[in-house]
C-alpha positions as semicolon CSV with decimal commas, in nm:
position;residue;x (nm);y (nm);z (nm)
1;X;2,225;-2,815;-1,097
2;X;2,501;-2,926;-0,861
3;X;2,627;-3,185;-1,183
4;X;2,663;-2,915;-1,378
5;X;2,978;-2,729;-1,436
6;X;2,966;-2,295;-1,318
7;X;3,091;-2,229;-1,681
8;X;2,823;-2,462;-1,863
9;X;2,585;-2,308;-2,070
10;X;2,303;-2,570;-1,938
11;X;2,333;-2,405;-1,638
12;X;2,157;-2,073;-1,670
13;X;1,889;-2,295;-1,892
14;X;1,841;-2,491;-1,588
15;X;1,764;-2,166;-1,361
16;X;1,544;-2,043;-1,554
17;X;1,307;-2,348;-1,539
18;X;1,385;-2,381;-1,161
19;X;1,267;-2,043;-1,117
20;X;0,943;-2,118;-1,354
21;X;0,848;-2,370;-1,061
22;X;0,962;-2,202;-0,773
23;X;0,840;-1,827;-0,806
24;X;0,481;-1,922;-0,867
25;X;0,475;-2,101;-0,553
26;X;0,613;-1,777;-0,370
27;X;0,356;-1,639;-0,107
28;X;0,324;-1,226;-0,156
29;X;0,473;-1,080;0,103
30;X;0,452;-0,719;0,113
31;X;0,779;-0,560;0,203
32;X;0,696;-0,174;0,239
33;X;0,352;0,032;0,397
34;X;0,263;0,259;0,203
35;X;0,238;0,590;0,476
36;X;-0,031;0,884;0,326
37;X;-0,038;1,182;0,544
38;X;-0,371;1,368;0,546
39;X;-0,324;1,736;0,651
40;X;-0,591;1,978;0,800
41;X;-0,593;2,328;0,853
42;X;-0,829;2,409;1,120
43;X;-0,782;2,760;1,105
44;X;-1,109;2,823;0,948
45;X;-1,316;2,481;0,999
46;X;-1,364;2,177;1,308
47;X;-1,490;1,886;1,300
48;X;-1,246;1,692;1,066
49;X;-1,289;1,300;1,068
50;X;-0,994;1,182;1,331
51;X;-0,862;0,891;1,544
52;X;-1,089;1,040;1,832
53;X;-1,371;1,111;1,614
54;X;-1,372;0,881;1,322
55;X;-1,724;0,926;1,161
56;X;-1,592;0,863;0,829
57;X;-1,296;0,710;0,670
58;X;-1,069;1,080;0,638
59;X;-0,906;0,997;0,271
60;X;-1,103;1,228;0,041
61;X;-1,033;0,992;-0,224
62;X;-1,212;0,711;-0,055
63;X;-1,548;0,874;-0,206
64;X;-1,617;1,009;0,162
65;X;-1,511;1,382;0,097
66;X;-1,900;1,429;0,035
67;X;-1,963;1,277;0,427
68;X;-1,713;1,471;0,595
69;X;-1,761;1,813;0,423
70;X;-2,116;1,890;0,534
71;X;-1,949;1,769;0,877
72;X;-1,725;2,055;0,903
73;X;-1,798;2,341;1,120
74;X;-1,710;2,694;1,113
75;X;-1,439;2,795;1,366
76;X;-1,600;3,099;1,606
């Protein structure tokens, strides 16, 4: 592309098949983290899954409410 005039229409012809071989060969790089805050009252129940006591991954979406529900405990 450097023989080629800025005001040639070959030119953006020409990017567009350098970026047809170039992106493909790209490595994924991930540029944000996704951050997902799981709250807990424990007002009325213990025992949630936590960096201390990780019996269970702690995202109820992760199919695991089931294994950490019949964990909690009544507070006294």
């Amino acid at each position: 592309m450097t023989g080629v005039a800025e005001d040639d229409p070959k030119l953006k012809e020409l990017f567009h098949q350098a970026m047809e071989i170039w992106l493909p060969e790209l490595p994924d790089v991930m540029t944000v983290e996704t951050v997902i805050l799981l709250p807990r009252n424990t007002t009325y129940w213990t025992n949630w899954p936590t960096a201390e006591n990780p019996y269970v991954h702690e995202g109820f979406w992760h199919r695991t409410a089931n294994l950490f529900l019949v964990e909690l405990e009544p507070v006294e």
